[in-house]
PyMOL commands that place a pseudoatom at each C-alpha (Angstrom):
pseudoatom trace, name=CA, resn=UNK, resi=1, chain=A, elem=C, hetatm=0, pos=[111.710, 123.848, 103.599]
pseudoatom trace, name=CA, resn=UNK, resi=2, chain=A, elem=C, hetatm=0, pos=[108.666, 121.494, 105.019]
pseudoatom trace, name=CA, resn=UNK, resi=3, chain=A, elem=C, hetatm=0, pos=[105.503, 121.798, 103.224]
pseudoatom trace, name=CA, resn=UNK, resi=4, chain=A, elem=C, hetatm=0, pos=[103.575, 123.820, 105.418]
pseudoatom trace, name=CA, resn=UNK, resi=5, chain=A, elem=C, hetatm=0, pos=[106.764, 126.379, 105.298]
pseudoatom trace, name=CA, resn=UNK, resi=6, chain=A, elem=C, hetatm=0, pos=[106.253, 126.225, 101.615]
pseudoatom trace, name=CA, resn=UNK, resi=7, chain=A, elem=C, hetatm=0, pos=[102.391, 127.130, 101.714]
pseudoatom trace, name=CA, resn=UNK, resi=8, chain=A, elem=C, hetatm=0, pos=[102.832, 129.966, 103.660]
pseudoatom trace, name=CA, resn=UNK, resi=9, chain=A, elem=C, hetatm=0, pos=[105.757, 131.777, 101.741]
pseudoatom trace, name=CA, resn=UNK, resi=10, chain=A, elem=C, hetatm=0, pos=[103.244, 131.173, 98.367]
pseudoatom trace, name=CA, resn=UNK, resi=11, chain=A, elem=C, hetatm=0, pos=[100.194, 132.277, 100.055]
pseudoatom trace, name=CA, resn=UNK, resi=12, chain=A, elem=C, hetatm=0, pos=[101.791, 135.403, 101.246]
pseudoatom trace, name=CA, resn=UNK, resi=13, chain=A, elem=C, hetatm=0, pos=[103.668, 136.166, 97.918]
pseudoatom trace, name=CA, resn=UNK, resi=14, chain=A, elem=C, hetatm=0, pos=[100.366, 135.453, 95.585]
pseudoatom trace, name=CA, resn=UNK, resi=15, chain=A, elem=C, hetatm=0, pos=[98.491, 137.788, 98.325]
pseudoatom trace, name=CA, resn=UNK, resi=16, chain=A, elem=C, hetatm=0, pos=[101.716, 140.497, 98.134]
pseudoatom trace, name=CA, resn=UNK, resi=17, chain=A, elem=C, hetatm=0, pos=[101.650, 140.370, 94.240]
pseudoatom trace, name=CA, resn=UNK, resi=18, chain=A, elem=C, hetatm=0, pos=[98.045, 140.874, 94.177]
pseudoatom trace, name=CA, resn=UNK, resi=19, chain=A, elem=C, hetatm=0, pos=[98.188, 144.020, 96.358]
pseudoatom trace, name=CA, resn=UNK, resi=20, chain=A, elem=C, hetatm=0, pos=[101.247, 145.473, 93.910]
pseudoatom trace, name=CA, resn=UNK, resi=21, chain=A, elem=C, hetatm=0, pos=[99.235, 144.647, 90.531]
pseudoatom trace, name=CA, resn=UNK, resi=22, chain=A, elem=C, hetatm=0, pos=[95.936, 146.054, 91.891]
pseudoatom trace, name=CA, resn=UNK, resi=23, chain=A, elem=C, hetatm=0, pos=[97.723, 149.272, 93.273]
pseudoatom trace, name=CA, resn=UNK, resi=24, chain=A, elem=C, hetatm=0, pos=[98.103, 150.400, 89.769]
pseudoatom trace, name=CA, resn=UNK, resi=25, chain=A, elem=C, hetatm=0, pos=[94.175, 150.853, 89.905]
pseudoatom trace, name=CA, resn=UNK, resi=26, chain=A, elem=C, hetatm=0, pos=[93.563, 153.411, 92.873]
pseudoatom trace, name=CA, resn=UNK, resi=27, chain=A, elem=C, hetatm=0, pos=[92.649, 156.763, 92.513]
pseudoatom trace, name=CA, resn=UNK, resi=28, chain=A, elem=C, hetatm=0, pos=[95.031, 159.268, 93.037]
pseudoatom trace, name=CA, resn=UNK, resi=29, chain=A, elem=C, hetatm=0, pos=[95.585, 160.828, 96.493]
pseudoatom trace, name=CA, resn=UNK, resi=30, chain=A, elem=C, hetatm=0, pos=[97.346, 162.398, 98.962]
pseudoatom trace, name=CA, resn=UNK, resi=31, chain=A, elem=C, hetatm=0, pos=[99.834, 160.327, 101.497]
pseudoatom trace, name=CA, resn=UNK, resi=32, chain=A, elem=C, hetatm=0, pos=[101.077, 162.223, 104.033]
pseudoatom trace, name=CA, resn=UNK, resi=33, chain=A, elem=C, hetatm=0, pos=[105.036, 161.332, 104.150]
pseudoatom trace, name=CA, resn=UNK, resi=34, chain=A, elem=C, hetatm=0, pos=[105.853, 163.173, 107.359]
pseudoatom trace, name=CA, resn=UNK, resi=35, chain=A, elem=C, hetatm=0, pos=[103.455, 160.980, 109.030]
pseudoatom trace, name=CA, resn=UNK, resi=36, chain=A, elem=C, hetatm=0, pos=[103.928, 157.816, 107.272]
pseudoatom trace, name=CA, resn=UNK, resi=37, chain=A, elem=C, hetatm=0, pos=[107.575, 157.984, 107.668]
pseudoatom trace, name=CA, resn=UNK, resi=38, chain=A, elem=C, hetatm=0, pos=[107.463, 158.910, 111.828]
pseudoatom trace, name=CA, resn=UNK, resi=39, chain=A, elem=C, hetatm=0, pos=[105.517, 155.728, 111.895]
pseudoatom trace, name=CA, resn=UNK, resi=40, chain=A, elem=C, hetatm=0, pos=[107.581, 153.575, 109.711]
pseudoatom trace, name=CA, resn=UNK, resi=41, chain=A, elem=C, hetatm=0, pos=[110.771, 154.835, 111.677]
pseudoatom trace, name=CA, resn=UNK, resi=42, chain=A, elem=C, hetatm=0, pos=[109.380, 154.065, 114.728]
pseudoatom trace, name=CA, resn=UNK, resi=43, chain=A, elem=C, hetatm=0, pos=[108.521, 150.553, 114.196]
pseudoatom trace, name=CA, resn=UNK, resi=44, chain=A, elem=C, hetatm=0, pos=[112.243, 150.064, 111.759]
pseudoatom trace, name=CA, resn=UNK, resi=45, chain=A, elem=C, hetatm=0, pos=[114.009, 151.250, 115.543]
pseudoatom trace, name=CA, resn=UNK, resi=46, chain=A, elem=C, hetatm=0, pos=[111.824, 148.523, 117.612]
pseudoatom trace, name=CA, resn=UNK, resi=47, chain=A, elem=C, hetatm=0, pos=[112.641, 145.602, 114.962]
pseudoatom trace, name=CA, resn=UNK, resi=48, chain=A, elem=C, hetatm=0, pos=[116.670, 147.035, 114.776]
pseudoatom trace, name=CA, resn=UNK, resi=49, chain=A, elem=C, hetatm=0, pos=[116.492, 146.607, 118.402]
pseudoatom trace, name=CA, resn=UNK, resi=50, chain=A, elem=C, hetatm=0, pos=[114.785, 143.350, 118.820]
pseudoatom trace, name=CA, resn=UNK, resi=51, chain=A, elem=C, hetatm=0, pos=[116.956, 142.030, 116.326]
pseudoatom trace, name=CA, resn=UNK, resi=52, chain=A, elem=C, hetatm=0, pos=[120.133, 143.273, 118.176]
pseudoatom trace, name=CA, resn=UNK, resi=53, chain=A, elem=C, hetatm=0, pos=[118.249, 141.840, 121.424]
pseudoatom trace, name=CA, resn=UNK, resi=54, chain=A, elem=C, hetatm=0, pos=[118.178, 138.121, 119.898]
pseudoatom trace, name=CA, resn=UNK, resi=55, chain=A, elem=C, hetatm=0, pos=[114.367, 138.444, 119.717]
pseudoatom trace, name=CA, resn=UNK, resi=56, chain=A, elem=C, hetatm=0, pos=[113.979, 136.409, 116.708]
pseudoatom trace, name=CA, resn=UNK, resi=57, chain=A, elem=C, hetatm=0, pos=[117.076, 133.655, 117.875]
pseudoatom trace, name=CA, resn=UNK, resi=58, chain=A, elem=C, hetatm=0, pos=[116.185, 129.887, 118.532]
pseudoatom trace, name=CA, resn=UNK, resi=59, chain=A, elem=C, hetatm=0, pos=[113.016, 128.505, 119.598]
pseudoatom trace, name=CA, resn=UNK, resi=60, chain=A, elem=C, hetatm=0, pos=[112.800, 126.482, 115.621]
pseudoatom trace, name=CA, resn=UNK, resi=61, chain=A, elem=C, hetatm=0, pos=[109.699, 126.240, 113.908]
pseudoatom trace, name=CA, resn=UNK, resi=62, chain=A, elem=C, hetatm=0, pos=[106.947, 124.465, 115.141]
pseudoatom trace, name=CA, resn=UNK, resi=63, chain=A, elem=C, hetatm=0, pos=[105.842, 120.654, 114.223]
pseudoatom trace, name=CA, resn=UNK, resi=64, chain=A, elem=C, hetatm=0, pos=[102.696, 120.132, 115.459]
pseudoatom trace, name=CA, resn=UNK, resi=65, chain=A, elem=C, hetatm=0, pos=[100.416, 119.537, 112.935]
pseudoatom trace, name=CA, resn=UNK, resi=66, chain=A, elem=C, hetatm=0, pos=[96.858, 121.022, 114.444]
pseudoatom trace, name=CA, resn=UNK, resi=67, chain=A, elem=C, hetatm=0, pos=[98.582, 124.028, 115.284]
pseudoatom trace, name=CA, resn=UNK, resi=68, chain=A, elem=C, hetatm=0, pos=[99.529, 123.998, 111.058]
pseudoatom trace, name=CA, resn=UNK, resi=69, chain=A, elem=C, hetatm=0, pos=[96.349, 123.134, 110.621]
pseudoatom trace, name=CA, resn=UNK, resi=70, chain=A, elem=C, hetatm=0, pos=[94.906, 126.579, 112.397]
pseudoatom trace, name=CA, resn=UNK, resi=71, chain=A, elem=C, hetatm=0, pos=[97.657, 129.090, 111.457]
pseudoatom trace, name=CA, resn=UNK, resi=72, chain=A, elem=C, hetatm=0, pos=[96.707, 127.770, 107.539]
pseudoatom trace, name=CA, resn=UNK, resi=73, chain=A, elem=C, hetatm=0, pos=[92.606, 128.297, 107.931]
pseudoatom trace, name=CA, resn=UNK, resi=74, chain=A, elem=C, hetatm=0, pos=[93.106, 131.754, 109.949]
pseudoatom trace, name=CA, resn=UNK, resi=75, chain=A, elem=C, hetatm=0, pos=[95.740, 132.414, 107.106]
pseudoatom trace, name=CA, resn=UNK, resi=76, chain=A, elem=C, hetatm=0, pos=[93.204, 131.250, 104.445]
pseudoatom trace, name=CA, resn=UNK, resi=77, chain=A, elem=C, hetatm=0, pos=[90.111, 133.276, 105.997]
pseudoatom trace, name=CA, resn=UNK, resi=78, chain=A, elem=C, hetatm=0, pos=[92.766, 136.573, 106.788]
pseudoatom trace, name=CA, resn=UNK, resi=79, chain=A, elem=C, hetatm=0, pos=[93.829, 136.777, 102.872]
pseudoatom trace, name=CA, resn=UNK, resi=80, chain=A, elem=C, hetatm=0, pos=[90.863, 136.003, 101.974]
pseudoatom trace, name=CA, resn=UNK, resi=81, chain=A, elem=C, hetatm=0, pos=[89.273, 138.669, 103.933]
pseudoatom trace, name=CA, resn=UNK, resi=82, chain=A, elem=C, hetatm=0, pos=[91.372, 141.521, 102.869]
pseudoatom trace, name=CA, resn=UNK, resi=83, chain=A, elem=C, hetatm=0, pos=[91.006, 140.543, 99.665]
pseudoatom trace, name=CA, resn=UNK, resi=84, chain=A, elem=C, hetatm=0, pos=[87.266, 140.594, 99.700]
pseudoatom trace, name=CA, resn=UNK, resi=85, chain=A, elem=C, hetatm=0, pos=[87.829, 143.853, 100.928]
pseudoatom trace, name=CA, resn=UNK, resi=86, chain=A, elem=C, hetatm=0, pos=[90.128, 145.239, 98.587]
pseudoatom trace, name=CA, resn=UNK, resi=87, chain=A, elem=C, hetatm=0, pos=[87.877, 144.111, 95.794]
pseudoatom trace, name=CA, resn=UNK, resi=88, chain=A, elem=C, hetatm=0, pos=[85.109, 145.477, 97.266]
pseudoatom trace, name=CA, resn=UNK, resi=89, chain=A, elem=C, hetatm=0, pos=[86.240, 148.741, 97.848]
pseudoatom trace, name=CA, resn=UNK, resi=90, chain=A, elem=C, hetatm=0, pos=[87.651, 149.346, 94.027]
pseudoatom trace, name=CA, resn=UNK, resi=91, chain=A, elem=C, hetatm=0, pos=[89.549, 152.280, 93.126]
pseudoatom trace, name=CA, resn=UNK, resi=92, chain=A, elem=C, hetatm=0, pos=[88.870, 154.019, 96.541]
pseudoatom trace, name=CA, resn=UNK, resi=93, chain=A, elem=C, hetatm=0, pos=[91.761, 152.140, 98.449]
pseudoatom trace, name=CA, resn=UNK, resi=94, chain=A, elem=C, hetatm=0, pos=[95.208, 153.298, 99.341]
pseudoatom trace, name=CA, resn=UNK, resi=95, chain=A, elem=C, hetatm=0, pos=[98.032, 152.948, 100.952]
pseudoatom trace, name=CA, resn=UNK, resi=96, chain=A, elem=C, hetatm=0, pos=[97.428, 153.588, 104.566]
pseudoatom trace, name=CA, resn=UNK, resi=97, chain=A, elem=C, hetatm=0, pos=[96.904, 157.236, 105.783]
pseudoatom trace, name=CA, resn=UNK, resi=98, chain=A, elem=C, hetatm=0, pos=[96.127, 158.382, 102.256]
pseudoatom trace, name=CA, resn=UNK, resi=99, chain=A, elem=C, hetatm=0, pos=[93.646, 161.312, 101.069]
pseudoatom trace, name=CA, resn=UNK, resi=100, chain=A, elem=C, hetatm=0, pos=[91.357, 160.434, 98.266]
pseudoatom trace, name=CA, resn=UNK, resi=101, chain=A, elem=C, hetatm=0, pos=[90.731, 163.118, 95.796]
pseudoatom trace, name=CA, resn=UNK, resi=102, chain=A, elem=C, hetatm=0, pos=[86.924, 162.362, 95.416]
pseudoatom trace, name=CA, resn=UNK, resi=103, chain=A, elem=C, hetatm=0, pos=[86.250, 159.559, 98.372]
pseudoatom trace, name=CA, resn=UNK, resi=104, chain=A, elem=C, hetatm=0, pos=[83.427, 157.709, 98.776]
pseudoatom trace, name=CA, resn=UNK, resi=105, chain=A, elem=C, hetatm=0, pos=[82.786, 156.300, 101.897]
pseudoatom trace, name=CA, resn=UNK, resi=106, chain=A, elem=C, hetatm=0, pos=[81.873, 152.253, 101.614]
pseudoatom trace, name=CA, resn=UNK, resi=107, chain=A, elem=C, hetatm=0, pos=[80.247, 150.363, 103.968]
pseudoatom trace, name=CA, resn=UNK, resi=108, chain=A, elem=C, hetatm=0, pos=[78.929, 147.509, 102.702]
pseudoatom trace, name=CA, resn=UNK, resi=109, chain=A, elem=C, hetatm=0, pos=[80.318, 144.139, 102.176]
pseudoatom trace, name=CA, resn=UNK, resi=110, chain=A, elem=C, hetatm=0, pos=[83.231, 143.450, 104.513]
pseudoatom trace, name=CA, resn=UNK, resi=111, chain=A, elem=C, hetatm=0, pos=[82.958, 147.352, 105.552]
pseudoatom trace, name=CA, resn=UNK, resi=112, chain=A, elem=C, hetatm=0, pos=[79.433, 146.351, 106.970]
pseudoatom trace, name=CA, resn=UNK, resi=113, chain=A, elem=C, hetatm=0, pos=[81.552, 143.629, 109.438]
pseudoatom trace, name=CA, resn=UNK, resi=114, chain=A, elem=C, hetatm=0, pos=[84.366, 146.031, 110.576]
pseudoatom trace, name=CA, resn=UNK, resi=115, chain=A, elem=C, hetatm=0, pos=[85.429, 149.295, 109.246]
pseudoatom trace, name=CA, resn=UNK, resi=116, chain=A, elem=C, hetatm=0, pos=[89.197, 148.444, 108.329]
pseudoatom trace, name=CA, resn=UNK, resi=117, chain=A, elem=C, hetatm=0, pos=[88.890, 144.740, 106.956]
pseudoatom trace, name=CA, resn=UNK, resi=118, chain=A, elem=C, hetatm=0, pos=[92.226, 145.024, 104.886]
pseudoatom trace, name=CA, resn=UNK, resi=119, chain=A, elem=C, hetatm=0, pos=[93.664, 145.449, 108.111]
pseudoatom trace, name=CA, resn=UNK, resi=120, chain=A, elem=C, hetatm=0, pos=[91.695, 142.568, 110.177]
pseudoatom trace, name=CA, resn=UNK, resi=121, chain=A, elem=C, hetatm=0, pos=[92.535, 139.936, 107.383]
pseudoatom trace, name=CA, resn=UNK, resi=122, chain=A, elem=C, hetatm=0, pos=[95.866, 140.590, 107.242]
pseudoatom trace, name=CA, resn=UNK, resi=123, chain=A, elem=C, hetatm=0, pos=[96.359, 140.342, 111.239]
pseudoatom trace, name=CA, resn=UNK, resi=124, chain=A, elem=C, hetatm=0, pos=[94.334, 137.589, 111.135]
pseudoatom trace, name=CA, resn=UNK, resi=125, chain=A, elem=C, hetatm=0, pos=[96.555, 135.947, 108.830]
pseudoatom trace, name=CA, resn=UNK, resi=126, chain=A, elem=C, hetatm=0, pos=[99.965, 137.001, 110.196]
pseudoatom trace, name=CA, resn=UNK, resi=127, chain=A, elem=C, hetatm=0, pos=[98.243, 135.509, 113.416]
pseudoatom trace, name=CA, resn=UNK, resi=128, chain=A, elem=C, hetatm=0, pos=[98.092, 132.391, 111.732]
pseudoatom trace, name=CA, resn=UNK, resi=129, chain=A, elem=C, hetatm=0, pos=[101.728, 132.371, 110.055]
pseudoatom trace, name=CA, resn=UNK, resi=130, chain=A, elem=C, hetatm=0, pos=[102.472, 132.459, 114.388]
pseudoatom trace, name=CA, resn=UNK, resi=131, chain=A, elem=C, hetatm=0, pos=[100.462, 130.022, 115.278]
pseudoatom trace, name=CA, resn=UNK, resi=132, chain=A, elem=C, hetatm=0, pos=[101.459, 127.387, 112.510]
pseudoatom trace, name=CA, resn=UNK, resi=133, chain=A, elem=C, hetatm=0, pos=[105.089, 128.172, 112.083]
pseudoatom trace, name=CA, resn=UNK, resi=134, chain=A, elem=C, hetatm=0, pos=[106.468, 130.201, 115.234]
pseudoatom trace, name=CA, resn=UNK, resi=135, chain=A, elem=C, hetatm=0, pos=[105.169, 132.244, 118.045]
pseudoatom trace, name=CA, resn=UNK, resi=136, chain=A, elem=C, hetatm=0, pos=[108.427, 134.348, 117.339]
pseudoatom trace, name=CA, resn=UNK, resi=137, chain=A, elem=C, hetatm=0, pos=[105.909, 135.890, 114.390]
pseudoatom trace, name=CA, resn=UNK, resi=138, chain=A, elem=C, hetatm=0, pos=[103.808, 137.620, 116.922]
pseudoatom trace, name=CA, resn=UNK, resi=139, chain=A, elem=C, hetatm=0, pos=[106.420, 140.244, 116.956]
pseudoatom trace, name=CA, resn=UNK, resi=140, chain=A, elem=C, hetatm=0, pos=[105.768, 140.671, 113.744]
pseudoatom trace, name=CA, resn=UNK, resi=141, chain=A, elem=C, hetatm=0, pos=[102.144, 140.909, 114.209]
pseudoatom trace, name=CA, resn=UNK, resi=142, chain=A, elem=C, hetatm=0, pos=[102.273, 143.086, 116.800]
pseudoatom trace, name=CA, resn=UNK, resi=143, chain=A, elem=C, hetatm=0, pos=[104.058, 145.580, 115.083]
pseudoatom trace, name=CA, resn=UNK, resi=144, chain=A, elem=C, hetatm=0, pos=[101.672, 145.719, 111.861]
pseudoatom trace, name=CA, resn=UNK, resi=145, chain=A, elem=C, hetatm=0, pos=[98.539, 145.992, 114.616]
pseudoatom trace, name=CA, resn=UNK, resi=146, chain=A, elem=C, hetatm=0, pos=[100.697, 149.295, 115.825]
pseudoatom trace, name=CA, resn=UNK, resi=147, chain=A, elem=C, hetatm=0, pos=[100.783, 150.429, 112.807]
pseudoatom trace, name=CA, resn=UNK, resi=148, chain=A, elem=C, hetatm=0, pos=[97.500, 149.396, 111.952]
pseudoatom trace, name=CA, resn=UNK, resi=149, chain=A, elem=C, hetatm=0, pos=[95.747, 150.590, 114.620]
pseudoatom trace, name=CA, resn=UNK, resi=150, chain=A, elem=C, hetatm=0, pos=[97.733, 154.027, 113.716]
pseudoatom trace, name=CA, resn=UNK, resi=151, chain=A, elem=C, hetatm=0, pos=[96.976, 154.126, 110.592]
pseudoatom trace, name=CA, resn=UNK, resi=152, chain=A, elem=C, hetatm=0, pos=[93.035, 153.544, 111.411]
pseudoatom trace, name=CA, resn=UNK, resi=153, chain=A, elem=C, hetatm=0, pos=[92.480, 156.117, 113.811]
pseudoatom trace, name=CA, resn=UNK, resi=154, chain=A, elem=C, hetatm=0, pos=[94.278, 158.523, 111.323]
pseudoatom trace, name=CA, resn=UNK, resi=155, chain=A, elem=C, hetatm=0, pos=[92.093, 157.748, 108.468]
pseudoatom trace, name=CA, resn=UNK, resi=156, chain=A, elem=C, hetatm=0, pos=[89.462, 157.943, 110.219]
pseudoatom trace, name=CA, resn=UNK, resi=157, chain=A, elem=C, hetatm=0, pos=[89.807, 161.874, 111.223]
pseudoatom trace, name=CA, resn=UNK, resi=158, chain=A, elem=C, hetatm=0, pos=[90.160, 162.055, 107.661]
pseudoatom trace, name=CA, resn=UNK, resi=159, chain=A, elem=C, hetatm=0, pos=[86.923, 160.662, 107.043]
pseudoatom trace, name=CA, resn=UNK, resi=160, chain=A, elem=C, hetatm=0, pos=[85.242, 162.159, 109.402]
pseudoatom trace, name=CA, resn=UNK, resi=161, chain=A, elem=C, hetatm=0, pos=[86.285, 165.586, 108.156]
pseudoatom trace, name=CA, resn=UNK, resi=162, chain=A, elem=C, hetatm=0, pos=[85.437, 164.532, 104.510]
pseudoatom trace, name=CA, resn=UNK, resi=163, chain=A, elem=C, hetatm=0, pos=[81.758, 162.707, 105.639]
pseudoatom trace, name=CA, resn=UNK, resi=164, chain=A, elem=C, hetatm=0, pos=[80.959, 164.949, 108.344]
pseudoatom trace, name=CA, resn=UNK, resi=165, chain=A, elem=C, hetatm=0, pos=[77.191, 163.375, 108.195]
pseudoatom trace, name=CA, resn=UNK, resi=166, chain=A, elem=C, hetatm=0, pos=[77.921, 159.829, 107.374]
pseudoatom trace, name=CA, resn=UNK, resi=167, chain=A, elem=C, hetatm=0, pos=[81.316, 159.139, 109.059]
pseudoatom trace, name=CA, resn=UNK, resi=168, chain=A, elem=C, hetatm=0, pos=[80.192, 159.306, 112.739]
pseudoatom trace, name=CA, resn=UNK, resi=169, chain=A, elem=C, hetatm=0, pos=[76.845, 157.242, 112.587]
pseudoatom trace, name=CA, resn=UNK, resi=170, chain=A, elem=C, hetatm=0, pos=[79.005, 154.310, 110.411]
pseudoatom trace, name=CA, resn=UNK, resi=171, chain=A, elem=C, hetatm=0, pos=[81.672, 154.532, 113.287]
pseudoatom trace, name=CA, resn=UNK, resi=172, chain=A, elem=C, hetatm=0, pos=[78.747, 153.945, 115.694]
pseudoatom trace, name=CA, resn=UNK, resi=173, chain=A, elem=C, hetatm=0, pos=[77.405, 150.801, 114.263]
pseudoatom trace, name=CA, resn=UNK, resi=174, chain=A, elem=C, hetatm=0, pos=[80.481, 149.094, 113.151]
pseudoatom trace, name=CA, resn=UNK, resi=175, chain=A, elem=C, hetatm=0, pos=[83.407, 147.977, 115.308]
pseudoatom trace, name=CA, resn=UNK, resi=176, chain=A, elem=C, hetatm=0, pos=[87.292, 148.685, 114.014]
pseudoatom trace, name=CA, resn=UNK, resi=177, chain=A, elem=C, hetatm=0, pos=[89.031, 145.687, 113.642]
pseudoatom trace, name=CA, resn=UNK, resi=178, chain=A, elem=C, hetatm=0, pos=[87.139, 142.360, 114.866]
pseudoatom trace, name=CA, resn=UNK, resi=179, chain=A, elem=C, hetatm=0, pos=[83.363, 142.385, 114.558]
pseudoatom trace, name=CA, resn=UNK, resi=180, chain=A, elem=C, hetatm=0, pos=[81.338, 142.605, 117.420]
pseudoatom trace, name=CA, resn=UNK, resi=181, chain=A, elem=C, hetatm=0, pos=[84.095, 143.272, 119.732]
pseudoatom trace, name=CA, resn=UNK, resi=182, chain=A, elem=C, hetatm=0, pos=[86.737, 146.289, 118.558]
for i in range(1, 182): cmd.bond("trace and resi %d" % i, "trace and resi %d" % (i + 1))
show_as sticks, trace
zoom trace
């Protein structure tokens, strides 16, 4: 495994571990299965069928060492991101599409930039694990913005229902997923 290889598969298992150990701090909620799973079974049939297709076959890992270079800052700034995030918003996170029993709605920190920064930093970083060690991970990436993307518009009926006031005038001023743009 060459070096940059190496940094990636720690960076994404420190970030991974840190998600599981802080999950044991959320409030409790609701998750919606029957939702969650339609989703998840969608996206398991594309990457069965991919698979079967030879998607993920040849094309090695790249070499070039600027394009290591990017993938590891956008996978820096990514973690990093949706970590802020996570930190920021405390015991109010959850897995995606879940129902808070007593929510608060945040919006400051990253929430001021975008209104799903978990979800920016980690496409921003999966972005990066393409660009540095094979475009064959945009698949990937493209899948979890699906999903993402999803998941966002779902929690956000949720929160509009639950901040009826405060919801709509936050979704006004702050973009989804990239500041200033979506």
């Amino acid at each position: 495994m060459r070096a940059v290889e190496l940094v990636f598969a720690v960076g994404w298992a420190a970030f991974w571990l840190y998600w599981l150990v802080e999950a044991f701090s959320m409030k409790r909620g609701r998750v919606p299965w029957s939702r969650e799973l339609r989703i998840r079974a969608v996206i398991a049939v594309v990457v069965i069928l991919l698979i079967r297709l030879g998607a993920f076959r040849g094309n090695g890992l790249n070499s070039d060492p600027w394009r290591a270079g990017i993938g590891l800052v956008l996978l820096a700034l990514g973690l990093g991101f949706a970590v802020w995030a996570r930190m920021h918003i405390g015991r109010n996170w959850g897995s995606p599409m879940t129902q808070k029993n007593e929510p608060e709605l945040v919006t400051s920190g990253p929430y001021h930039l975008v209104r799903h920064p978990i979800y920016s930093g980690i496409l921003a970083a999966g972005a990066g694990t393409a660009v540095a060690l094979s475009c064959q991970w945009l698949t990937a990436v493209a899948l979890a913005g699906v999903y993402f993307l999803y998941s966002a518009m779902v929690e956000e009926r949720y929160l509009t229902d639950q901040f009826p006031d405060n919801y709509p005038v936050y979704k006004r001023s702050t973009k989804m997923l990239v500041p200033f743009i979506l």
